[in-house]
C-alpha positions as CSV (number, residue, x, y, z in Angstrom):
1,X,-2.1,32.1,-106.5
2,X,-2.4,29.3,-104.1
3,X,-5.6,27.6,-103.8
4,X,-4.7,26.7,-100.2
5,X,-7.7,27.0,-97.0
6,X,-6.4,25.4,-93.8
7,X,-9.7,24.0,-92.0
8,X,-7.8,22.8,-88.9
9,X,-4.4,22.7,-86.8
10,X,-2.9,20.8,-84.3
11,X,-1.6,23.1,-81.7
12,X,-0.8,20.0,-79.3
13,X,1.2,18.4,-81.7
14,X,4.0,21.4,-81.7
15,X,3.3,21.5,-78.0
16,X,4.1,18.0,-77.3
17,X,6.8,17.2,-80.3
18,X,9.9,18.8,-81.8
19,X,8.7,18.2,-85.5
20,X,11.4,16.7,-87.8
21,X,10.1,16.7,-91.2
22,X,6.5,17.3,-92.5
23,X,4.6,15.3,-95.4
24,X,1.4,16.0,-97.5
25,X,-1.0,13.2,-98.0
26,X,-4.1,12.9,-99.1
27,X,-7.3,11.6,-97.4
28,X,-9.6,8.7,-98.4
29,X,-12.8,10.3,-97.5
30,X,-16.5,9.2,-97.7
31,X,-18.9,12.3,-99.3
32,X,-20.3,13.0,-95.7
33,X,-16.9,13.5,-94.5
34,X,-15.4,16.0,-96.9
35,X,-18.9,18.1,-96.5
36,X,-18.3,18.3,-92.5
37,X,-14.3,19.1,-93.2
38,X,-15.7,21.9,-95.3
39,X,-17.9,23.1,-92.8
40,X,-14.8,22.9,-90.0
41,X,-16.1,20.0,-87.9
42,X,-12.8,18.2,-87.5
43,X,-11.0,17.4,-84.7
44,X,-7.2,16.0,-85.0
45,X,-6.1,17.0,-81.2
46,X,-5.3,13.2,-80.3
47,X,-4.7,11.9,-83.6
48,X,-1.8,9.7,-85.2
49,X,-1.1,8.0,-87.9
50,X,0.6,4.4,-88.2
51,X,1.5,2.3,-91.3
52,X,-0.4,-1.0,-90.8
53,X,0.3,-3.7,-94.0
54,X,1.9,-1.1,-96.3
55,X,-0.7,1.6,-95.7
56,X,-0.5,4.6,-93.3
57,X,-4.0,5.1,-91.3
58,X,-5.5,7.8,-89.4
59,X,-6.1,6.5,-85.9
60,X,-8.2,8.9,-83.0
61,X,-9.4,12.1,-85.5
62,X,-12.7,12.8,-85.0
63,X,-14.9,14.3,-87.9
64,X,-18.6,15.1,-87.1
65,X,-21.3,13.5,-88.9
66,X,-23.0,15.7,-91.8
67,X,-26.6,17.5,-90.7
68,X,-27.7,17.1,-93.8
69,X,-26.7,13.3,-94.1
70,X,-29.6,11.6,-93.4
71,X,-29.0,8.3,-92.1
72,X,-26.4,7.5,-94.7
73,X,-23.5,9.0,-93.1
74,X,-20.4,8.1,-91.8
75,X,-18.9,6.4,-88.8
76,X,-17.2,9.8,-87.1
77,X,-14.3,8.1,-85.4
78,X,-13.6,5.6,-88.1
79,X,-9.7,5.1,-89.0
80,X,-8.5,6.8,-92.4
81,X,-6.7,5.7,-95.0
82,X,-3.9,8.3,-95.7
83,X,-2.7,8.7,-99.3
84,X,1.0,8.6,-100.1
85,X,3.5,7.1,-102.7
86,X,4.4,3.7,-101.5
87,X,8.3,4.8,-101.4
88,X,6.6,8.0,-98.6
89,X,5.0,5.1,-96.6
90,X,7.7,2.8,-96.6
91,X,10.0,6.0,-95.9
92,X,7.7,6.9,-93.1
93,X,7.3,3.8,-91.7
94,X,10.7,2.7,-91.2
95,X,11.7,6.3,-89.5
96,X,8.7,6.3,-87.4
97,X,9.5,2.8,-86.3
98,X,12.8,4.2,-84.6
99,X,12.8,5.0,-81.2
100,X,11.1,8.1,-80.2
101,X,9.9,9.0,-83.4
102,X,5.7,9.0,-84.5
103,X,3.8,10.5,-87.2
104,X,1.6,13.0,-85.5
105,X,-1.5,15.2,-87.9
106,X,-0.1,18.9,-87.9
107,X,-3.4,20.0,-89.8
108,X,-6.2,20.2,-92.5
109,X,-6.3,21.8,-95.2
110,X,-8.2,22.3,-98.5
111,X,-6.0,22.4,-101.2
112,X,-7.5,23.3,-104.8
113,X,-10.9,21.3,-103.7
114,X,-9.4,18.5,-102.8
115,X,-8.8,17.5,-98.6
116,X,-5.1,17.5,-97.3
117,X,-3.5,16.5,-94.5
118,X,0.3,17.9,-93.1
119,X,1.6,14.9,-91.3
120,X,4.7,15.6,-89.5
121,X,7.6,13.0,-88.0
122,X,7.6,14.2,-84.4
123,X,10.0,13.6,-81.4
124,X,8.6,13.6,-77.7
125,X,9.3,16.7,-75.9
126,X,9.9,16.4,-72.5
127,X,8.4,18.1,-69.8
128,X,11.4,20.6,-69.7
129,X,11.5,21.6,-72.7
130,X,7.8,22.5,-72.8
131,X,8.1,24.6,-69.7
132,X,10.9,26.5,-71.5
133,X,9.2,26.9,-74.6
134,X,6.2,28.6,-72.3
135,X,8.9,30.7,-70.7
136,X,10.8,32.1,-74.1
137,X,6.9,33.3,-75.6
138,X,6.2,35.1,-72.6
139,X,9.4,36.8,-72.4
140,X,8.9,37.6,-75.7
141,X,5.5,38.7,-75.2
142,X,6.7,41.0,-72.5
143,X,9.2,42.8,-74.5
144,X,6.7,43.3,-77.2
145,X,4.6,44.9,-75.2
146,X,7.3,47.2,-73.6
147,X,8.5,47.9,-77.2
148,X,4.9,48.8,-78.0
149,X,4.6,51.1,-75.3
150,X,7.9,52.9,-76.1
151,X,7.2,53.6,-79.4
152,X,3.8,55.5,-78.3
């Protein structure tokens, strides 16, 4: 049984990048934080991550402060510290330093109580290739629904 609850997903990120590979790492989190990730006030729509000094950060995801925090909580733009095996970072760091390539937050998730995050090694779509990726679901969509309506 998998002890898996996905708080969040980017749904830009597969819009806007053709997604390579995809790693799990771990969040340095303050107690505020993990209590509004519980509660699903996360945003990672304009999100990355970059490896500054050996470390990969969270830059641009936005979690909301805690109701119940008082005035101890946390900063809710702050950078993140992303937890990996140094071999993953340096891995990561060295492919997303090629050209084209960045590490873009595909979603949140709570995995056996602890916060996860799916970071995936994207490549730019261009403009093209999202209009045809909007024209093949609704074709799809459309024979769906005439399938649908055959069966009846």
């Amino acid at each position: 049984m998998d002890n898996t609850k996905t708080i969040t997903v980017n749904k830009k990120a597969y819009h806007d990048y053709h997604i390579v590979e995809s790693y799990e790492a771990g969040l340095a989190l303050k107690g505020s934080e993990i209590k509004s990730i519980r509660l699903g006030r996360v945003n990672i729509k304009d999100a990355y991550a970059r490896s500054e000094n050996g470390e990969l950060w969270l830059f641009n995801s936005h979690i909301s402060a805690y109701q119940a925090g008082g005035f101890n909580t946390h900063e809710p733009d702050r950078k993140r510290k992303l937890l990996m095996h140094r071999d993953q970072i340096a891995e990561l760091a060295a492919q997303s330093n090629q050209k084209g390539l960045t590490l873009v937050p595909l979603r949140i998730y709570i995995k056996s109580g602890i916060a996860k995050l799916e970071l995936g090694l994207g490549r730019g779509k261009k403009q093209f290739d999202k209009r045809d990726a909007i024209a093949r679901r609704e074709t799809e969509r459309i024979v769906e629904r005439a399938l649908k309506t055959r069966r009846r």
